[in-house]
Biotite code that builds the C-alpha atoms (Angstrom):
import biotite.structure as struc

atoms = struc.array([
    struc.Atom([0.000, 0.000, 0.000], chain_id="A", res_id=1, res_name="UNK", atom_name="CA", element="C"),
    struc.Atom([3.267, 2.424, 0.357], chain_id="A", res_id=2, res_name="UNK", atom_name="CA", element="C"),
    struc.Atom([4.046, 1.618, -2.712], chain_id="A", res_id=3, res_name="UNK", atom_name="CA", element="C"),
    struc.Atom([0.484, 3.088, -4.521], chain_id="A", res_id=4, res_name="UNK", atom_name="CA", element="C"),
    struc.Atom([0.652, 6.505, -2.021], chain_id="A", res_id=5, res_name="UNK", atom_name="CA", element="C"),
    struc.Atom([3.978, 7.219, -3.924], chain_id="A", res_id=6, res_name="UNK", atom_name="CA", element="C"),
    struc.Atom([3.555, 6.653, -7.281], chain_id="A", res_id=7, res_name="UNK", atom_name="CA", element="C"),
    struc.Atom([0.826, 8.734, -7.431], chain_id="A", res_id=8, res_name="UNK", atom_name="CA", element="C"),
    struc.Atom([2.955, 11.764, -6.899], chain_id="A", res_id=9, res_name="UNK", atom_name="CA", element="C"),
    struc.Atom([1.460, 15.228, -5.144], chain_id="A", res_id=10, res_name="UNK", atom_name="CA", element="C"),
    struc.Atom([3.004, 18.461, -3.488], chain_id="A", res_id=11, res_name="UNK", atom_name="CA", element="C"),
    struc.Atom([3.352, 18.634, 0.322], chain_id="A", res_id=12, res_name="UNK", atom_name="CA", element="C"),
    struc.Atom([1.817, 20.908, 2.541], chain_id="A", res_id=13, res_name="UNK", atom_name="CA", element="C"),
    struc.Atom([4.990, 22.938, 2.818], chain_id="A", res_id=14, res_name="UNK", atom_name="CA", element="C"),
    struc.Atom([6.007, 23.186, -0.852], chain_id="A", res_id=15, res_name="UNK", atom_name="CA", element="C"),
    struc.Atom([2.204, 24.312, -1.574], chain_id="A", res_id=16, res_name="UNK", atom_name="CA", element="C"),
    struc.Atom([2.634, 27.275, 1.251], chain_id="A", res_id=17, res_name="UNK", atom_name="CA", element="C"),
    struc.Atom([6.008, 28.638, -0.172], chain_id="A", res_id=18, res_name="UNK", atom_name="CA", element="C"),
    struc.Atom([4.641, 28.227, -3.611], chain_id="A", res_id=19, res_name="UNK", atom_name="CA", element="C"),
    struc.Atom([1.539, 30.351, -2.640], chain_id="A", res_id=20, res_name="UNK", atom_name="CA", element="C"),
    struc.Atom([3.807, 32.520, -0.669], chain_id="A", res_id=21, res_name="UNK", atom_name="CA", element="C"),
    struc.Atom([6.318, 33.518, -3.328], chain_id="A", res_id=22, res_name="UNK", atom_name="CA", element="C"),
    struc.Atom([3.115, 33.937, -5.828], chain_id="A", res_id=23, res_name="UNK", atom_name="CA", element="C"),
    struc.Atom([1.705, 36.239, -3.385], chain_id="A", res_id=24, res_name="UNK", atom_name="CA", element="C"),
    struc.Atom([5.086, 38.161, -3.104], chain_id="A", res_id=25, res_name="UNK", atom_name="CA", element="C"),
    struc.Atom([5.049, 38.150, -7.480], chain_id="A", res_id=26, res_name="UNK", atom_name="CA", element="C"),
    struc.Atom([1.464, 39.566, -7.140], chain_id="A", res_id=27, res_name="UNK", atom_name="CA", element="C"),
    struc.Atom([1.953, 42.362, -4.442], chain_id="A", res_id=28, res_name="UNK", atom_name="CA", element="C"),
    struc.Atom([5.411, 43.697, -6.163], chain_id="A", res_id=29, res_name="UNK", atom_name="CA", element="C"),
    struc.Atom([3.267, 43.657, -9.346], chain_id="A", res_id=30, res_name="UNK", atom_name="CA", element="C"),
    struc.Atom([0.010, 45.477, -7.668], chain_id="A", res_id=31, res_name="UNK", atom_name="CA", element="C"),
    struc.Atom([2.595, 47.842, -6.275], chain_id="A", res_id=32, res_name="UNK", atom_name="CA", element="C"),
    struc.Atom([4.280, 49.061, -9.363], chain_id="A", res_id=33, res_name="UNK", atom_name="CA", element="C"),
    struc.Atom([0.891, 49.182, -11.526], chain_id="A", res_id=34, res_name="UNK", atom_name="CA", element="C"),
    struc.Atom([-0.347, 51.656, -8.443], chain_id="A", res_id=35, res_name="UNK", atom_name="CA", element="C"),
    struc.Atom([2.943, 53.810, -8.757], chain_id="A", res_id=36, res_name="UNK", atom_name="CA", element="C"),
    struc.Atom([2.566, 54.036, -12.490], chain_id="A", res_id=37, res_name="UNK", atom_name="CA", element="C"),
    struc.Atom([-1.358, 55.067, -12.123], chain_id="A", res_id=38, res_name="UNK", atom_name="CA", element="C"),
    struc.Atom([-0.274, 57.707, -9.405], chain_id="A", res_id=39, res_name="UNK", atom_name="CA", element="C"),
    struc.Atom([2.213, 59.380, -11.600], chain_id="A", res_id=40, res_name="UNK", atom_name="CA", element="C"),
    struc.Atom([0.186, 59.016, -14.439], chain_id="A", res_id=41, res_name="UNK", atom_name="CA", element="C"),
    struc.Atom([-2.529, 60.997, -13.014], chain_id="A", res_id=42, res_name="UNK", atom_name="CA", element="C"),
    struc.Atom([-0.226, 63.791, -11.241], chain_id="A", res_id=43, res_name="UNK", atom_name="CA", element="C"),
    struc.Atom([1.853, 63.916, -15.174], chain_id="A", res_id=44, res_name="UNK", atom_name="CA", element="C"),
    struc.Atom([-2.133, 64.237, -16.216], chain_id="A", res_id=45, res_name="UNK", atom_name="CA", element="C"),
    struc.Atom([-2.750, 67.186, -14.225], chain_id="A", res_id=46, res_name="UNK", atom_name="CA", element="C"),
    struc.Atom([0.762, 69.072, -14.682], chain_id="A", res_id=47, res_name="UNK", atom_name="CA", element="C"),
    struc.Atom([-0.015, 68.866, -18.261], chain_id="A", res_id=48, res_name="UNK", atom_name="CA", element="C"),
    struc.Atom([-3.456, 70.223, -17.845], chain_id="A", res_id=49, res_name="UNK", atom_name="CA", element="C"),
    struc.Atom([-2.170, 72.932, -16.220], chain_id="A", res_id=50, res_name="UNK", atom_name="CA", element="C"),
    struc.Atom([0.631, 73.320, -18.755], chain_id="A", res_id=51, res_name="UNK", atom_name="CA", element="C"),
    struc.Atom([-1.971, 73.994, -21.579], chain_id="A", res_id=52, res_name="UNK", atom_name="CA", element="C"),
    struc.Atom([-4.121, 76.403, -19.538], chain_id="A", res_id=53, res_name="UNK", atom_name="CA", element="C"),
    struc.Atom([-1.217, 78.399, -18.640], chain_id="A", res_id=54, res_name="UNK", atom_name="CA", element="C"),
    struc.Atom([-0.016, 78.330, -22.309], chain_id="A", res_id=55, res_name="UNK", atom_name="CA", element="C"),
    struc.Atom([-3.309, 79.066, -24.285], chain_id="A", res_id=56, res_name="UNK", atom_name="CA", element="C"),
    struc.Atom([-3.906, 82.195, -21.998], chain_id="A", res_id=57, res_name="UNK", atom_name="CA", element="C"),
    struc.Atom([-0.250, 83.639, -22.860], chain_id="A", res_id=58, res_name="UNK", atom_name="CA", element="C"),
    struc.Atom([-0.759, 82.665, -26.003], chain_id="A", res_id=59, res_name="UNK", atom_name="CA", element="C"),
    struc.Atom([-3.949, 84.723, -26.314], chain_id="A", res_id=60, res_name="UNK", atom_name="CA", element="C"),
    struc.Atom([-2.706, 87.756, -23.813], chain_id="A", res_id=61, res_name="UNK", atom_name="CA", element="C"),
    struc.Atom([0.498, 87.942, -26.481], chain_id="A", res_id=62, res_name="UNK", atom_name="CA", element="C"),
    struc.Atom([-1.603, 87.502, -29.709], chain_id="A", res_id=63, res_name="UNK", atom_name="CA", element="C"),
    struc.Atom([-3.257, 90.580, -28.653], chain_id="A", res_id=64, res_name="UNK", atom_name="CA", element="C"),
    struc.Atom([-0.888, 92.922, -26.595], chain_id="A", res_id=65, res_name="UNK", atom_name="CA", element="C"),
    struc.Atom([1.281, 92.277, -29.944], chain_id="A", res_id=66, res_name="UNK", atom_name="CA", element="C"),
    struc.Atom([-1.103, 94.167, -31.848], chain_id="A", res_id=67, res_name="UNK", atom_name="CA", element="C"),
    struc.Atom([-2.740, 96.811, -29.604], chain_id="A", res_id=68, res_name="UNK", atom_name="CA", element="C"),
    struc.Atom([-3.147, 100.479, -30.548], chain_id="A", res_id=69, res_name="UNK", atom_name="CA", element="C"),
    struc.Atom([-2.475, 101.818, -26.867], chain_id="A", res_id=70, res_name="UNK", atom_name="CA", element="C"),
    struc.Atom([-2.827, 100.085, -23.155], chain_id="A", res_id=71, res_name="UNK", atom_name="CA", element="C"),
    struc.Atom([-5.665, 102.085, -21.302], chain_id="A", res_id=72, res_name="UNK", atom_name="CA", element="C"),
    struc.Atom([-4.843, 100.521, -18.080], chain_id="A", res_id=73, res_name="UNK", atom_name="CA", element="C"),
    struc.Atom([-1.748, 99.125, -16.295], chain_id="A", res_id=74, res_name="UNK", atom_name="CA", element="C"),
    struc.Atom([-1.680, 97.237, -12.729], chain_id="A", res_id=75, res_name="UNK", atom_name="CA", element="C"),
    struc.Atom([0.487, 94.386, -11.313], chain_id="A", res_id=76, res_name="UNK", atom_name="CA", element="C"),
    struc.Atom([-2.906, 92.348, -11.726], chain_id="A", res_id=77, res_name="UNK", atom_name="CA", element="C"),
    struc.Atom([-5.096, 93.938, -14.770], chain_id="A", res_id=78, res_name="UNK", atom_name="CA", element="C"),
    struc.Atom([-3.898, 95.016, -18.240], chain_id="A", res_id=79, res_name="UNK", atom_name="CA", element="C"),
    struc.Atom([-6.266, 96.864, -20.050], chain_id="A", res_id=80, res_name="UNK", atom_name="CA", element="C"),
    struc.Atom([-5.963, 97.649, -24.039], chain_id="A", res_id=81, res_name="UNK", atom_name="CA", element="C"),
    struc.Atom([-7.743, 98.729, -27.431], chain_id="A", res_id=82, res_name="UNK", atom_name="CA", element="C"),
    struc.Atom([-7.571, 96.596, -30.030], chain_id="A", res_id=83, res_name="UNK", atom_name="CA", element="C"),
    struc.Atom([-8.787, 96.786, -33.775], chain_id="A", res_id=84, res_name="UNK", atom_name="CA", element="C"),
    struc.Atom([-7.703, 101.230, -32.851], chain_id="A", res_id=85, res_name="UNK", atom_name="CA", element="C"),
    struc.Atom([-8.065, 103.055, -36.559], chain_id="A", res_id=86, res_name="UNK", atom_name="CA", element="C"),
    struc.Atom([-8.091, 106.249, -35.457], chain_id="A", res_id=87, res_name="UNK", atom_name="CA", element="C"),
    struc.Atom([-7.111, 108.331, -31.736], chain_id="A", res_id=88, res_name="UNK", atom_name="CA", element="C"),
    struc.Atom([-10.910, 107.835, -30.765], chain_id="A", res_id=89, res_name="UNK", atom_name="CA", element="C"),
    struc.Atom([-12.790, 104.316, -30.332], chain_id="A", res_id=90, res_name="UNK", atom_name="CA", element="C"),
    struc.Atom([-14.540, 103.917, -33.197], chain_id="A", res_id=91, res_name="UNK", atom_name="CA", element="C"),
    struc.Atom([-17.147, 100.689, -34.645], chain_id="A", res_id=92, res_name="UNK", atom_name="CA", element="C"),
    struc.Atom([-14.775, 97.761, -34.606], chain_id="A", res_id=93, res_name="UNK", atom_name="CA", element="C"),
    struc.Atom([-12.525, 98.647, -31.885], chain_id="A", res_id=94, res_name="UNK", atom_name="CA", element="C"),
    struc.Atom([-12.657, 97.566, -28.237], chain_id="A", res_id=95, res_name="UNK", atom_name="CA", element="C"),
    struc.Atom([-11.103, 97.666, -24.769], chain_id="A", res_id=96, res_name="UNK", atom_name="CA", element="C"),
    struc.Atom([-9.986, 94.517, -23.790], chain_id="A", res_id=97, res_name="UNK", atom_name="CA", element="C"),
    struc.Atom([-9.517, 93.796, -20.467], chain_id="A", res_id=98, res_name="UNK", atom_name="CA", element="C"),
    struc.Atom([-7.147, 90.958, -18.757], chain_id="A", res_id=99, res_name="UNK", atom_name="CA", element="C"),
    struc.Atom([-7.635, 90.094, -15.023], chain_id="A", res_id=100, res_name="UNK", atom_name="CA", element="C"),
    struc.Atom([-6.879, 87.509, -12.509], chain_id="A", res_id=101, res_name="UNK", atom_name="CA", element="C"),
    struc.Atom([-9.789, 86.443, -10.343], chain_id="A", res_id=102, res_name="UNK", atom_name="CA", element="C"),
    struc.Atom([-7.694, 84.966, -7.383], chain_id="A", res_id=103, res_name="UNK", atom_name="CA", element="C"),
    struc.Atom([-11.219, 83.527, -5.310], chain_id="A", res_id=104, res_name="UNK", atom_name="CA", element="C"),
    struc.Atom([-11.622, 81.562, -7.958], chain_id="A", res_id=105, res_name="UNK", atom_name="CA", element="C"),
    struc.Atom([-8.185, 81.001, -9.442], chain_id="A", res_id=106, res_name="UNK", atom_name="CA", element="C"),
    struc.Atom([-9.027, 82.264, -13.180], chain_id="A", res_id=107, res_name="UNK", atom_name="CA", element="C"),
    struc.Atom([-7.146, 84.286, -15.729], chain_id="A", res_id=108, res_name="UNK", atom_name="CA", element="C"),
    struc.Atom([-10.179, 86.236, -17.112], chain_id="A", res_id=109, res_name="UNK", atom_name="CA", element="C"),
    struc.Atom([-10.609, 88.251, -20.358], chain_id="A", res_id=110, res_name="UNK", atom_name="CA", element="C"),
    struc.Atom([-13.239, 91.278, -20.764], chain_id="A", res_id=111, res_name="UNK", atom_name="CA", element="C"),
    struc.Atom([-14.945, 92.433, -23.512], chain_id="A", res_id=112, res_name="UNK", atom_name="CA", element="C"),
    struc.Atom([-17.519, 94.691, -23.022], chain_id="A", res_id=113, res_name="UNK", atom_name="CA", element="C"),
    struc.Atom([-20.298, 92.754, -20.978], chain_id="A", res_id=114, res_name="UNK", atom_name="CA", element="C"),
    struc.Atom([-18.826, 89.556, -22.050], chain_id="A", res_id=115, res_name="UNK", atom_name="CA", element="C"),
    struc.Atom([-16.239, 88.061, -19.582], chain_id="A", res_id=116, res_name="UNK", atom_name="CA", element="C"),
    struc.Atom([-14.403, 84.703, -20.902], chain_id="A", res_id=117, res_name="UNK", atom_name="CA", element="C"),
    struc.Atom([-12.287, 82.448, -18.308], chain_id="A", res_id=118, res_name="UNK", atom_name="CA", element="C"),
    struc.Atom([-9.156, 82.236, -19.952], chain_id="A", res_id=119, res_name="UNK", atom_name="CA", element="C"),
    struc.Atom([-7.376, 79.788, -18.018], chain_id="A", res_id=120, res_name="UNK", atom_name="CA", element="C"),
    struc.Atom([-8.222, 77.835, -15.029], chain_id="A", res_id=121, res_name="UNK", atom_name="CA", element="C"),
    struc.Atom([-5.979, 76.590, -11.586], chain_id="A", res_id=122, res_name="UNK", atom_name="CA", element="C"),
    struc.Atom([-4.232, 80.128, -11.763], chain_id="A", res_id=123, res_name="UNK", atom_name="CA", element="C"),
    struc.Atom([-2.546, 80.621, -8.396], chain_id="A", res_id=124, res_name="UNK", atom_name="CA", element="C"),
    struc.Atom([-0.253, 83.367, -9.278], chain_id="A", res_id=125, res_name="UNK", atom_name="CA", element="C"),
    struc.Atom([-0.412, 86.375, -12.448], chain_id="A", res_id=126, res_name="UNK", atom_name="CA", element="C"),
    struc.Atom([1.509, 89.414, -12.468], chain_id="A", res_id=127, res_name="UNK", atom_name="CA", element="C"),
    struc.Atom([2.802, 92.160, -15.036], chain_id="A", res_id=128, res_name="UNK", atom_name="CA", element="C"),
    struc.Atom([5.126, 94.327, -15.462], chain_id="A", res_id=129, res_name="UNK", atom_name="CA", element="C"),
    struc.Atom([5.265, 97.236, -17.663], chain_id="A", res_id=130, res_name="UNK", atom_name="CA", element="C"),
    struc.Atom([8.520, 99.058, -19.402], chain_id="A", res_id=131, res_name="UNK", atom_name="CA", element="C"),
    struc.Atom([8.786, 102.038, -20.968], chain_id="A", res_id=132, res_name="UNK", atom_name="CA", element="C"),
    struc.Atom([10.347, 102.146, -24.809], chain_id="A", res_id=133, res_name="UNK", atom_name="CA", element="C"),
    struc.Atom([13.785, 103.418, -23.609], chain_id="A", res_id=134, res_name="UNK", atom_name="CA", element="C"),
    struc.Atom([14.594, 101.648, -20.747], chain_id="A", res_id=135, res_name="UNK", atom_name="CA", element="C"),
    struc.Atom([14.873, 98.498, -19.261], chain_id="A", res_id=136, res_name="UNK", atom_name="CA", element="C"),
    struc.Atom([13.707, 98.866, -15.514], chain_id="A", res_id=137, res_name="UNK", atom_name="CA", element="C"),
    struc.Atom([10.132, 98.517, -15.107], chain_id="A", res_id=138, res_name="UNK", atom_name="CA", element="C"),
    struc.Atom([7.634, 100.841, -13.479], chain_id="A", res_id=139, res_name="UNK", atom_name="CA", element="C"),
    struc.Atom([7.632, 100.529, -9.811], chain_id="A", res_id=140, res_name="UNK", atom_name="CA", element="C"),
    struc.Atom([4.469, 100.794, -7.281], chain_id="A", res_id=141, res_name="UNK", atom_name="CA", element="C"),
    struc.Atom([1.627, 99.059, -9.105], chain_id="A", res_id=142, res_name="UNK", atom_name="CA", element="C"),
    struc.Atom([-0.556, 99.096, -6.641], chain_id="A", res_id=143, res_name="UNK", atom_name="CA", element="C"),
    struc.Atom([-1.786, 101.880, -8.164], chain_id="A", res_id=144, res_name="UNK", atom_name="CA", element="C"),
    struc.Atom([-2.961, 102.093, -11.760], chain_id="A", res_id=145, res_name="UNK", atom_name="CA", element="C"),
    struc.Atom([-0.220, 103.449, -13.759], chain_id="A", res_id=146, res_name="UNK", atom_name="CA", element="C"),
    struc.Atom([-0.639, 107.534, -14.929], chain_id="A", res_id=147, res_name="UNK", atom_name="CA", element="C"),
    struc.Atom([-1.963, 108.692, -18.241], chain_id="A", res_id=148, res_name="UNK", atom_name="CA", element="C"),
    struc.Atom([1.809, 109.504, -19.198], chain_id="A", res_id=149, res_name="UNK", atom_name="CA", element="C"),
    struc.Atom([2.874, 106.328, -18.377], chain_id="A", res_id=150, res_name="UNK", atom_name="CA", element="C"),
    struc.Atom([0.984, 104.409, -19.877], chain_id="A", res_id=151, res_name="UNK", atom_name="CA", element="C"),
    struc.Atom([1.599, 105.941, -23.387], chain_id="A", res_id=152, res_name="UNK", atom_name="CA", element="C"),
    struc.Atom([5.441, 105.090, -22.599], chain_id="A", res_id=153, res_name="UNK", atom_name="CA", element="C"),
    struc.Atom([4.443, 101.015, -22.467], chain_id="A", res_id=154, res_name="UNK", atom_name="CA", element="C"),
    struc.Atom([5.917, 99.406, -24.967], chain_id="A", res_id=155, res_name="UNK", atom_name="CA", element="C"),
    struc.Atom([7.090, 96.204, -23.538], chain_id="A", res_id=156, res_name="UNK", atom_name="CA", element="C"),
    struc.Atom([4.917, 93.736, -20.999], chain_id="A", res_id=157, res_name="UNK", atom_name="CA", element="C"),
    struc.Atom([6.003, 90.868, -18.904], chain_id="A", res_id=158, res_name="UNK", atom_name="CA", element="C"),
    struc.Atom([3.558, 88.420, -18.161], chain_id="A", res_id=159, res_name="UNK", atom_name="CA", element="C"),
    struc.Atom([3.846, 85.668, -15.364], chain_id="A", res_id=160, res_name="UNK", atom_name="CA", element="C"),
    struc.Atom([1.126, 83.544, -14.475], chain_id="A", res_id=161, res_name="UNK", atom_name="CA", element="C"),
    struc.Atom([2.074, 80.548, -11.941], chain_id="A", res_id=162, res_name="UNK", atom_name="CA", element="C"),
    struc.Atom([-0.673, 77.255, -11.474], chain_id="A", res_id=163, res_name="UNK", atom_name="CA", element="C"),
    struc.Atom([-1.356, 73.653, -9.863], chain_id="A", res_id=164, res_name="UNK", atom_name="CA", element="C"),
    struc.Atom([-4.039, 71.364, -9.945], chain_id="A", res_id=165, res_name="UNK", atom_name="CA", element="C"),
    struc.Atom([-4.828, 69.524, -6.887], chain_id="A", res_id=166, res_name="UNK", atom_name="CA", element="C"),
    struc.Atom([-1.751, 67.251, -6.047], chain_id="A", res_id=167, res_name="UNK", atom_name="CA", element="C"),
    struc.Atom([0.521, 68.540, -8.635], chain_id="A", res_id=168, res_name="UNK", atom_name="CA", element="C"),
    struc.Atom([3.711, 70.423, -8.593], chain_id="A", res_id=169, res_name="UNK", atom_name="CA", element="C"),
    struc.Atom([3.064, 74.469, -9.409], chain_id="A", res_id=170, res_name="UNK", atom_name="CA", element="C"),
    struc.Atom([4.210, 75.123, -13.040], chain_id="A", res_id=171, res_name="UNK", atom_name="CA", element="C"),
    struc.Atom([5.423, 79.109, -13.636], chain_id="A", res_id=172, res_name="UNK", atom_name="CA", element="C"),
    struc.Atom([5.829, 80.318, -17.340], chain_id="A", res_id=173, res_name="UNK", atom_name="CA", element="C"),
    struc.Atom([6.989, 84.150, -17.891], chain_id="A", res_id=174, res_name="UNK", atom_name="CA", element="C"),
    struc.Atom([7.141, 85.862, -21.485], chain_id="A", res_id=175, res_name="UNK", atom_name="CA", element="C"),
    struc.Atom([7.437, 89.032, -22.519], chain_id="A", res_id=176, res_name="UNK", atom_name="CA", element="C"),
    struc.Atom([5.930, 90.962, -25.351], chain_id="A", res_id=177, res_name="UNK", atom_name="CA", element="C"),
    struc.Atom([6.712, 93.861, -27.405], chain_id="A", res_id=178, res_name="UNK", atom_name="CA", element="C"),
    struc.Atom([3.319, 96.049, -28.758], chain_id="A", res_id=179, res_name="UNK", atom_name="CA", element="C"),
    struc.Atom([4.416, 96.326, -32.148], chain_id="A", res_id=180, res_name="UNK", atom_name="CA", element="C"),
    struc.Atom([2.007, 98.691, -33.213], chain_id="A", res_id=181, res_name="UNK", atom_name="CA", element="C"),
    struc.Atom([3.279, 101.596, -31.051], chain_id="A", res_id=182, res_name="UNK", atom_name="CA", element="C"),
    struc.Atom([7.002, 101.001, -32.463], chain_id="A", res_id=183, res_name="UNK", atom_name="CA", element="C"),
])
């Protein structure tokens, strides 16, 4: 009767734990890496969300400072300027355009008229600076709006807007752009 119990061949009790052991290791290892590469895929996900906000609303502020007739207003946080400007007066086809940030709800916003546009979304941070055509400090104290005669001396605006999305690294992108039409 020995002799049947062994030919029929089988797996112990102890080689069937350390199999199921070392499986269990192969699974968790595996479980933990997929997890890793779903968390950083998600945070990449939102960086690059962010990325493309930030970079359609400088692409849009630029577009437009680039060709602007004159800036009719000048703060740290709100850039105001006529566009589509044929003559010294508005006239049909022109507008002010205002830019603003709306930190509450953490918006780069665009005005136009009675119609405002979100421009970008998951702003923390927008600022500007404004230079005048023959130097290369900017104007200090903008607090306050800058003065009539300042603002005809713009010619050159720095624009840096900062964001983040939930769990993702802030992401800061600064350009600068030249109003072409006043040069």
């Amino acid at each position: 009767m020995r002799k049947e119990y062994q030919a029929k061949g089988g797996f112990t009790l102890v080689e069937v734990v350390v199999a199921l052991s070392v499986f269990t290791l192969v699974i968790g290892a595996a479980l933990a890496l997929y997890q890793q590469a779903v968390i950083s895929w998600r945070k990449d996900e939102r960086r690059v969300d962010v990325q493309e906000n930030l970079s359609f609303a400088l692409e849009k502020m630029s577009e437009e400072i680039r060709s602007a007739k004159r800036v009719v207003e000048g703060k740290s946080s709100r850039l105001g300027l006529v566009v589509n400007k044929e003559d010294e007066g508005l006239e049909d086809g022109e507008e002010i355009v205002y830019y603003s940030f709306d930190s509450q709800k953490g918006r780069l916003l665009r005005e136009q008229g009675h119609y405002v546009q979100p421009l970008a979304s998951y702003v923390t941070y927008f600022n500007l600076e404004y230079y005048g055509e023959y130097t290369d400090e900017a104007y200090e104290s903008l607090e306050e709006p800058l003065s009539g005669e300042e603002l005809e001396k713009v010619r050159l605006i720095k624009i840096t807007v900062a964001g983040k999305k939930v769990n993702s690294p802030e992401m800061k992108v600064t350009t600068s752009v030249r109003i072409r039409a006043l040069d």
